[in-house]
MDTraj code that builds the backbone (N, CA, C; nanometers):
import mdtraj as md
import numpy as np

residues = "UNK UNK UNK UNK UNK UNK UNK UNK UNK UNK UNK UNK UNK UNK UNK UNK UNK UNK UNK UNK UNK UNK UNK UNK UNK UNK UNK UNK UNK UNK UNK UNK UNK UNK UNK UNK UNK UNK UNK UNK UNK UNK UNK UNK UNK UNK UNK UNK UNK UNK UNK UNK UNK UNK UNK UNK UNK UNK UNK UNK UNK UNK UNK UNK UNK UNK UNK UNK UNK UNK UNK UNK UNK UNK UNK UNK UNK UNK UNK UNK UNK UNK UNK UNK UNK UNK UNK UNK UNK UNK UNK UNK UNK UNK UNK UNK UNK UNK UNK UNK UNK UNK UNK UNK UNK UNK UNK UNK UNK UNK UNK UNK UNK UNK UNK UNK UNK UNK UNK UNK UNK UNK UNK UNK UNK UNK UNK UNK UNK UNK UNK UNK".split()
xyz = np.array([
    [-2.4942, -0.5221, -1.4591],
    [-2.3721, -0.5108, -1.3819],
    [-2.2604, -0.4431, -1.4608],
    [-2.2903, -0.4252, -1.5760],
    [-2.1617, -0.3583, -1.6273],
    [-2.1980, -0.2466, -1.6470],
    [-2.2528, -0.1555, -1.6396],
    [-2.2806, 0.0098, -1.5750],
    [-2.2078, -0.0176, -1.4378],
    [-2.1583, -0.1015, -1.3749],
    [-2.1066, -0.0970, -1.2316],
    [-1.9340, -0.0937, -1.2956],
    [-1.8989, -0.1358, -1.4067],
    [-1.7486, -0.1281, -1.3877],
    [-1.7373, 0.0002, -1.4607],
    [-1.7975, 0.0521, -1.5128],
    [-1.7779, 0.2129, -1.5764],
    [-1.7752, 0.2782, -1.4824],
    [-1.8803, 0.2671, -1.3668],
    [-1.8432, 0.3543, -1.2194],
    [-1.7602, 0.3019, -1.1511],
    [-1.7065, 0.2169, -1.1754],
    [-1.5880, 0.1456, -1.0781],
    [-1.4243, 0.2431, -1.1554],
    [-1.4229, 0.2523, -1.2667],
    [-1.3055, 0.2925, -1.3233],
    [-1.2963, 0.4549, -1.3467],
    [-1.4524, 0.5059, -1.3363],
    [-1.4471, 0.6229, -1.2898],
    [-1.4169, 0.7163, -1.1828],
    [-1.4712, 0.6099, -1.0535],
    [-1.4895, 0.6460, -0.9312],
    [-1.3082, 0.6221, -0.8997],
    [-1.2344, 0.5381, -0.9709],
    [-1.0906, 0.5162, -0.9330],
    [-0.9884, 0.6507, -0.9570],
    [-1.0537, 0.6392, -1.0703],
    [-0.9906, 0.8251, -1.1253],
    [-1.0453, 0.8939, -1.0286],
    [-1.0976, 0.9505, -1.0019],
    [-1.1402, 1.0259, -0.9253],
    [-1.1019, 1.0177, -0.8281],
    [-1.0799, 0.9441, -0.7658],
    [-1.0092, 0.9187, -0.5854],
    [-0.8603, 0.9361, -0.6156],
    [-0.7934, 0.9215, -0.7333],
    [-0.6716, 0.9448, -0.7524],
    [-0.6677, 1.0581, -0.7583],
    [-0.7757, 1.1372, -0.7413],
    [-0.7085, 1.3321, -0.7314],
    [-0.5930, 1.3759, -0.8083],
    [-0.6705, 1.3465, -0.9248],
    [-0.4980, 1.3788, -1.0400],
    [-0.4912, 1.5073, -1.0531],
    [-0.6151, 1.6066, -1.0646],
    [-0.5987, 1.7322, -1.0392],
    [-0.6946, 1.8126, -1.1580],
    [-0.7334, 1.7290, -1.2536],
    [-0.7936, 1.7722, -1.4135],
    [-0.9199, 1.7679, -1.3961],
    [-1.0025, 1.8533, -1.4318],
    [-1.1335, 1.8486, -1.4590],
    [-1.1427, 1.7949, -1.5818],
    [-1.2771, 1.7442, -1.5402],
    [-1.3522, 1.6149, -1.6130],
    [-1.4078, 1.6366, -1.6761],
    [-1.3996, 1.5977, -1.8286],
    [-1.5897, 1.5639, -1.9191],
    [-1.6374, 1.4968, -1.9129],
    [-1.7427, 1.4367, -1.8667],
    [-1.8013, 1.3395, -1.8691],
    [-1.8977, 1.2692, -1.9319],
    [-1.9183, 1.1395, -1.9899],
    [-1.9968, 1.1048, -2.1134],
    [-2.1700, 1.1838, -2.0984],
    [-2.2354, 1.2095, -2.1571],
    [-2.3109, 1.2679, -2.1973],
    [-2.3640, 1.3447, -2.1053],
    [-2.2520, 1.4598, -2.0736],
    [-2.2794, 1.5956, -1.9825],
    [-2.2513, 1.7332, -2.0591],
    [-2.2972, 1.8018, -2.0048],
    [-2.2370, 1.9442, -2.0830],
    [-2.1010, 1.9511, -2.0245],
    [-2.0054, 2.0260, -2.0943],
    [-1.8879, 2.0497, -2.0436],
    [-1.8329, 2.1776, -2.1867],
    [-1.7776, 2.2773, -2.0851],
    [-1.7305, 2.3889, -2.1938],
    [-1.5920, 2.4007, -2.1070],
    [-1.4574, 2.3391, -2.2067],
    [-1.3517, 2.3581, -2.1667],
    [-1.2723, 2.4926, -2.1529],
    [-1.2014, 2.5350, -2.0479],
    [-1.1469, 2.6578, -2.0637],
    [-1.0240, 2.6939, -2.1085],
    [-1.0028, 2.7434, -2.2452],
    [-0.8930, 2.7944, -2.3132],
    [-0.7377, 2.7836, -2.2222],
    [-0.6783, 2.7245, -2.2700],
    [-0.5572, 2.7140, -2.1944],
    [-0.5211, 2.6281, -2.0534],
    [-0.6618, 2.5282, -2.0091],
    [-0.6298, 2.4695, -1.9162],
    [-0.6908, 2.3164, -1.9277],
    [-0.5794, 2.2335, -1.9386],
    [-0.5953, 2.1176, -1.9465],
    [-0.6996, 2.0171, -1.8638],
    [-0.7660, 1.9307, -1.9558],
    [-0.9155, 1.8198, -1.9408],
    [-0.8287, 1.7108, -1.9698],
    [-0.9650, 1.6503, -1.8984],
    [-0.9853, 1.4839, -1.9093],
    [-1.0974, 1.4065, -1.9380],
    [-1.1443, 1.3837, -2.1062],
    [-1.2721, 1.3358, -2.1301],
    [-1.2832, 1.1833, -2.0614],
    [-1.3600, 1.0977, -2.0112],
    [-1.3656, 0.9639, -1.9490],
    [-1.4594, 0.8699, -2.0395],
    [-1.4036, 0.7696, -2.0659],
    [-1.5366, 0.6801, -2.1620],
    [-1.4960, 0.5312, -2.1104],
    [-1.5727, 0.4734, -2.1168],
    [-1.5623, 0.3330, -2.1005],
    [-1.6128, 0.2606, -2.2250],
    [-1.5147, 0.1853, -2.2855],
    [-1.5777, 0.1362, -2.4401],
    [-1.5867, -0.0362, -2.4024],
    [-1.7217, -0.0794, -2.3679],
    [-1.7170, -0.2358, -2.3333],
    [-1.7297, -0.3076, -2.4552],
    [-1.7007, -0.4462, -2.4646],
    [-1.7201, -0.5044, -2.5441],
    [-1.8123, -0.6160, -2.5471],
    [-1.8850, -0.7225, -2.5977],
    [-1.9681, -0.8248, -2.5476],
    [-1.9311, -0.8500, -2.3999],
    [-2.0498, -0.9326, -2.3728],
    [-2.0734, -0.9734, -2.2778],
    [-2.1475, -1.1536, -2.3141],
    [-2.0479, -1.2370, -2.2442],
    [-2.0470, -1.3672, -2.3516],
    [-2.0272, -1.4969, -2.2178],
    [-2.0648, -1.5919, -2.2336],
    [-2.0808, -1.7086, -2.1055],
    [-1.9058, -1.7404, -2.0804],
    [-1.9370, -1.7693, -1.9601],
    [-1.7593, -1.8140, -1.9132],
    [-1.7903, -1.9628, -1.8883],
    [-1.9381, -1.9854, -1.8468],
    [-1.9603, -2.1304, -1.7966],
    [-2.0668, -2.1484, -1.8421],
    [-2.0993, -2.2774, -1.7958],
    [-2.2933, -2.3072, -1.8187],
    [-2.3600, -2.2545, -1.7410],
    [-2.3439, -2.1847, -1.6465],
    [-2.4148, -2.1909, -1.5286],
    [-2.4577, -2.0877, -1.4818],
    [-2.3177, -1.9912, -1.4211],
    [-2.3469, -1.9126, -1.3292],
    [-2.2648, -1.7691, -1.3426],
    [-2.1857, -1.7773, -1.4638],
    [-2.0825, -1.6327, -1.4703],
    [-2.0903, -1.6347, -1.6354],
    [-2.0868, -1.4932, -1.6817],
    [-2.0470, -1.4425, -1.7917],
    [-1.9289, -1.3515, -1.7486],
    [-1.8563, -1.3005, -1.9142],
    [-1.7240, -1.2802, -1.9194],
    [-1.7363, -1.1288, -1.9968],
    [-1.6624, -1.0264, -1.9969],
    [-1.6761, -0.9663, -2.0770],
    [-1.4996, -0.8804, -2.0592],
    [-1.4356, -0.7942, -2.1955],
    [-1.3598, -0.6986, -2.1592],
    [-1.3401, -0.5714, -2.2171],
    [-1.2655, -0.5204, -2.1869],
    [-1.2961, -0.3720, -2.2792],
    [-1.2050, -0.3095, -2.2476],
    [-1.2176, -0.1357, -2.3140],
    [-1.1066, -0.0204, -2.2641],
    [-1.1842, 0.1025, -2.1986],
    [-1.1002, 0.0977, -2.0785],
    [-1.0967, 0.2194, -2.0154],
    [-1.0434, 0.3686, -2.0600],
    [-1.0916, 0.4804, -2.1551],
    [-1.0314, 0.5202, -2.2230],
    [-1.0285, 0.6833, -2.1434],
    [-0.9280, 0.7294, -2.1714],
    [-0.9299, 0.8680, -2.0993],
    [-0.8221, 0.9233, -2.2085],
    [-0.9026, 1.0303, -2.2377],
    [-0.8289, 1.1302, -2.3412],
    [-0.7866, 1.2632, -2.2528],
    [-0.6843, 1.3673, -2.2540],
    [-0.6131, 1.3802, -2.1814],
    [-0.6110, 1.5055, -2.3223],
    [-0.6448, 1.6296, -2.2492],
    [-0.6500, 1.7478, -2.3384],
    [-0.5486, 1.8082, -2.3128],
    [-0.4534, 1.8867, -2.3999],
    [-0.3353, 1.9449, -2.3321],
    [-0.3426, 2.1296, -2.3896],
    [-0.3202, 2.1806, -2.3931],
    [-0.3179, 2.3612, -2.4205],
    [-0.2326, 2.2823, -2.5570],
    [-0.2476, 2.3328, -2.6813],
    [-0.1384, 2.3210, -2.8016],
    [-0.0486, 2.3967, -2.7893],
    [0.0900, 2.3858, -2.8760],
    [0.1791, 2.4706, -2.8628],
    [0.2603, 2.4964, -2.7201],
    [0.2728, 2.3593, -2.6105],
    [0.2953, 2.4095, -2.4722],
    [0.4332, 2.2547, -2.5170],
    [0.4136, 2.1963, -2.5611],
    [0.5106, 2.1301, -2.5200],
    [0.4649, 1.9822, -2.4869],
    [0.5650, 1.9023, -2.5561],
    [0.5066, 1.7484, -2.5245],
    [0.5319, 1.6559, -2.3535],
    [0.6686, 1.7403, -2.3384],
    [0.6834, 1.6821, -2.1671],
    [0.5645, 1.6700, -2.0480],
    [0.5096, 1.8025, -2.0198],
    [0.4301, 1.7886, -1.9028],
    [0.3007, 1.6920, -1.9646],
    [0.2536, 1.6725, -2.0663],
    [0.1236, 1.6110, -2.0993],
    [0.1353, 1.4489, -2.0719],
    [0.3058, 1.4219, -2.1387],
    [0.3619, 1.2807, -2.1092],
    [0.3513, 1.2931, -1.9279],
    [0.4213, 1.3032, -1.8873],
    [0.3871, 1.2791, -1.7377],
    [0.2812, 1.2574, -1.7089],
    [0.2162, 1.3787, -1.7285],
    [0.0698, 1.3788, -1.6369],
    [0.0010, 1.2468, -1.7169],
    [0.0102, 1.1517, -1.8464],
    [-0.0395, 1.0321, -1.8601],
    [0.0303, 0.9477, -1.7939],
    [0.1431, 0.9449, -1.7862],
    [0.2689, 0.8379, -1.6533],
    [0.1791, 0.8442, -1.5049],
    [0.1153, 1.0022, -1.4837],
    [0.0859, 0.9578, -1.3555],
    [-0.0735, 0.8875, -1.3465],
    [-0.1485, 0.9251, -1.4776],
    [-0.2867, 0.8324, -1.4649],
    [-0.2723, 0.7272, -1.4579],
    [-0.1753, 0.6983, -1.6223],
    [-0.1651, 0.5448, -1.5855],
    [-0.0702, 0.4478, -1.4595],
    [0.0097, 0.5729, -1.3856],
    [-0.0093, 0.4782, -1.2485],
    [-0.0863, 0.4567, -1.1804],
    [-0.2517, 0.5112, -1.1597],
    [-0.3448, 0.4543, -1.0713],
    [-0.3817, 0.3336, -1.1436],
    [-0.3743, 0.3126, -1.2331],
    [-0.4549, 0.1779, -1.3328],
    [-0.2739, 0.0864, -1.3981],
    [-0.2708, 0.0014, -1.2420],
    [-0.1332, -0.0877, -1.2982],
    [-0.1931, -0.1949, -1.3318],
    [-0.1180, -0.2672, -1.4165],
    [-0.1846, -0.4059, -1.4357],
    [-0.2075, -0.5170, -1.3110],
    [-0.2794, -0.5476, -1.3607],
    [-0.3307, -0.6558, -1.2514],
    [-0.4167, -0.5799, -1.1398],
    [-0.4676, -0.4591, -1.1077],
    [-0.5095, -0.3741, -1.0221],
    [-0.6546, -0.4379, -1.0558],
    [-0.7352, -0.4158, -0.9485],
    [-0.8638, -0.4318, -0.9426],
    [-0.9523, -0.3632, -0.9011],
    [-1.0388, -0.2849, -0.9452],
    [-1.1765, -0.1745, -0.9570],
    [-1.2930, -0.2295, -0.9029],
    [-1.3530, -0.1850, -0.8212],
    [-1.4831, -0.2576, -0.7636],
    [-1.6104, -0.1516, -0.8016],
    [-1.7027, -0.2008, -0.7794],
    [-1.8205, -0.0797, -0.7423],
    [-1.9516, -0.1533, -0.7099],
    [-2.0218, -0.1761, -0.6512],
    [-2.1722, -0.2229, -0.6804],
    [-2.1426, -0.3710, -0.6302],
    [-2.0206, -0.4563, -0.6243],
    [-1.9947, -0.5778, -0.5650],
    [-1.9175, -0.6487, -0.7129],
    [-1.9242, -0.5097, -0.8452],
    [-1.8831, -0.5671, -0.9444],
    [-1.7153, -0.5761, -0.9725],
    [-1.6275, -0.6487, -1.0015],
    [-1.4872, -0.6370, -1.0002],
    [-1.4307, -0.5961, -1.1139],
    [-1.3830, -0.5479, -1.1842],
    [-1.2770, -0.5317, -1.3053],
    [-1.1344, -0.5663, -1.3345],
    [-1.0524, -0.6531, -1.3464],
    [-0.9117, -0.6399, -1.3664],
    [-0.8626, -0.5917, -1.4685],
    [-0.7021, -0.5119, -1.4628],
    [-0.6769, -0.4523, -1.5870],
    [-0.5716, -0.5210, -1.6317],
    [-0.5690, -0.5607, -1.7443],
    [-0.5138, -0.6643, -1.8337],
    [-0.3987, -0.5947, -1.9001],
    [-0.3897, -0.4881, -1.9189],
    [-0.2811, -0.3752, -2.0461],
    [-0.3238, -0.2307, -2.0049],
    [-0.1820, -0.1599, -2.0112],
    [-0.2402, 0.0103, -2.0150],
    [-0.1575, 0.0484, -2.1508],
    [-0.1776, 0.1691, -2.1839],
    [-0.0883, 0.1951, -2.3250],
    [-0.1107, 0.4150, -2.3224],
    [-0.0534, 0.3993, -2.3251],
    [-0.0311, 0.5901, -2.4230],
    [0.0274, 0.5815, -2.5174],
    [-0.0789, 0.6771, -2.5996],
    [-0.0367, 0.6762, -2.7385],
    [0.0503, 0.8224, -2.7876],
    [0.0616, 0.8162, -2.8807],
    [0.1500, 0.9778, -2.8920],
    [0.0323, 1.0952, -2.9635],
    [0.0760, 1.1658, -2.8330],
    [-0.0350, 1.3134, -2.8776],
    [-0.0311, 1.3680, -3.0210],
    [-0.1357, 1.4178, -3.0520],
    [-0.1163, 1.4784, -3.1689],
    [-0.2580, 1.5892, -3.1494],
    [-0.1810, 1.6655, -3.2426],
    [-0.2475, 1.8661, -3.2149],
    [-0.3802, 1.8643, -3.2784],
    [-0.5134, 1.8257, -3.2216],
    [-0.6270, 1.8592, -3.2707],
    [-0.7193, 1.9615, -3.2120],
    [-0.7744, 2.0435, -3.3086],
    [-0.8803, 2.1642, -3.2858],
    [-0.8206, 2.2774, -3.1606],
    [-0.7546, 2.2460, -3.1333],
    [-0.6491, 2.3679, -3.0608],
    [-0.5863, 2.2608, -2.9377],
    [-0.5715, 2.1405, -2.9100],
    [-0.5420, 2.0950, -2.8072],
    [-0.4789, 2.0016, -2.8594],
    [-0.3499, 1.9457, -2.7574],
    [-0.2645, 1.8818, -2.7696],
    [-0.3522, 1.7347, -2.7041],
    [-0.3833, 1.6219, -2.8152],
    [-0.4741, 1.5685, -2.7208],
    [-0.4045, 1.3872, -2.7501],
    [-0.3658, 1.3123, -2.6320],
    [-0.3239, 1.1830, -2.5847],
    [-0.4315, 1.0887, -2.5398],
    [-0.4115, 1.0178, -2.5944],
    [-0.5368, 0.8825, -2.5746],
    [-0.4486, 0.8020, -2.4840],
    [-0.5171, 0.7762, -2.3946],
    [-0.4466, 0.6719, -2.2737],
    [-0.5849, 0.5984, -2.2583],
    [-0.5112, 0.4311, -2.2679],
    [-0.5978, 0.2953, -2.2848],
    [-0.5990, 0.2133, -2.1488],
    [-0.6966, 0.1695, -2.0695],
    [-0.6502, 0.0902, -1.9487],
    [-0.7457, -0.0682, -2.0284],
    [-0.6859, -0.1218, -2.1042],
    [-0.7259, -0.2640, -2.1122],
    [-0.8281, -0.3670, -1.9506],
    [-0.9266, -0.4182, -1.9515],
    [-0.9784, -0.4816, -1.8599],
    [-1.0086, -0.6266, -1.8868],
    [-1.0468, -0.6730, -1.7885],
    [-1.1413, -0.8086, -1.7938],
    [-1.2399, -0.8440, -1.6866],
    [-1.3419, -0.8930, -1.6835],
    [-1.4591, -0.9324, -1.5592],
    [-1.5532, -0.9946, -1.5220],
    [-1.5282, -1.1074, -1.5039],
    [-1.6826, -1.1805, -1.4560],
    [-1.7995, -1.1290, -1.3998],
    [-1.8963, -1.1515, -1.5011],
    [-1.9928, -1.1037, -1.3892],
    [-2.1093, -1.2146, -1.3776],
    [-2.1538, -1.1933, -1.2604],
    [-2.2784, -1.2885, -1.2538],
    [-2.3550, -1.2826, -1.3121],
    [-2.4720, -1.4014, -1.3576],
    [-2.5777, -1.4056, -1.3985],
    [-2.6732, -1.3778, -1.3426],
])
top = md.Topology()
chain = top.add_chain()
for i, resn in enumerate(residues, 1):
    res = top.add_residue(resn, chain, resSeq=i)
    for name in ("N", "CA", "C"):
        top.add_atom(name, md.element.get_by_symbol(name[0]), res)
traj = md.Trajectory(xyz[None], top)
């Protein structure tokens, strides 16, 4: 079930039509010079009992790195993370497969200029029961 909240937090981006083409974890992808990406990863963490019985617990980060052209300027890259991380507010909830996700914390960090791209790590913190 937790391959279901990686497509749950993917499939959310995506319906948010933010406008960026995507890399996606282990796809080819050849970015084009001067026009801003969005790599997608889901980094989970254990998966550990909530009860005796009938639910385990697990949480993690929703991570989306956010490629910018270098040399363009720090404003538009800040926004365009203001507007991801408005699809992922706290307390929001991600479904997919019947599996749920809540998001616990979002965060942007401050860009910094690697291999020719201005590149911002934006964090969507989660949490999720899942059945046994």
């Amino acid at each position: 079930m937790s391959a279901n909240i990686d497509k749950a937090f993917i499939d959310a981006y995506i319906d948010a039509d933010i406008g960026l083409s995507i890399a996606h974890e282990n796809t080819s992808y050849n970015p084009t010079a001067g026009t801003e990406y969005v790599e997608l990863i889901n980094l989970p963490n254990d998966i550990t009992s909530a009860d005796l019985s009938y639910t385990n617990e697990t949480d993690g980060l929703f991570r989306i790195i956010l490629y910018w052209p270098v040399n363009k300027g720090s404003v538009l890259p800040k926004e365009k993370a203001d507007i991801i991380l408005g699809v992922f507010p706290i307390d929001t909830e991600v479904c997919y497969g019947g599996q749920c996700a809540t998001v616990t914390k979002i965060a942007r960090e401050k860009g910094v200029p690697e291999s020719g791209w201005y590149k911002t790590l934006i964090s969507v913190s989660y949490r999720a029961f899942i059945p046994r």
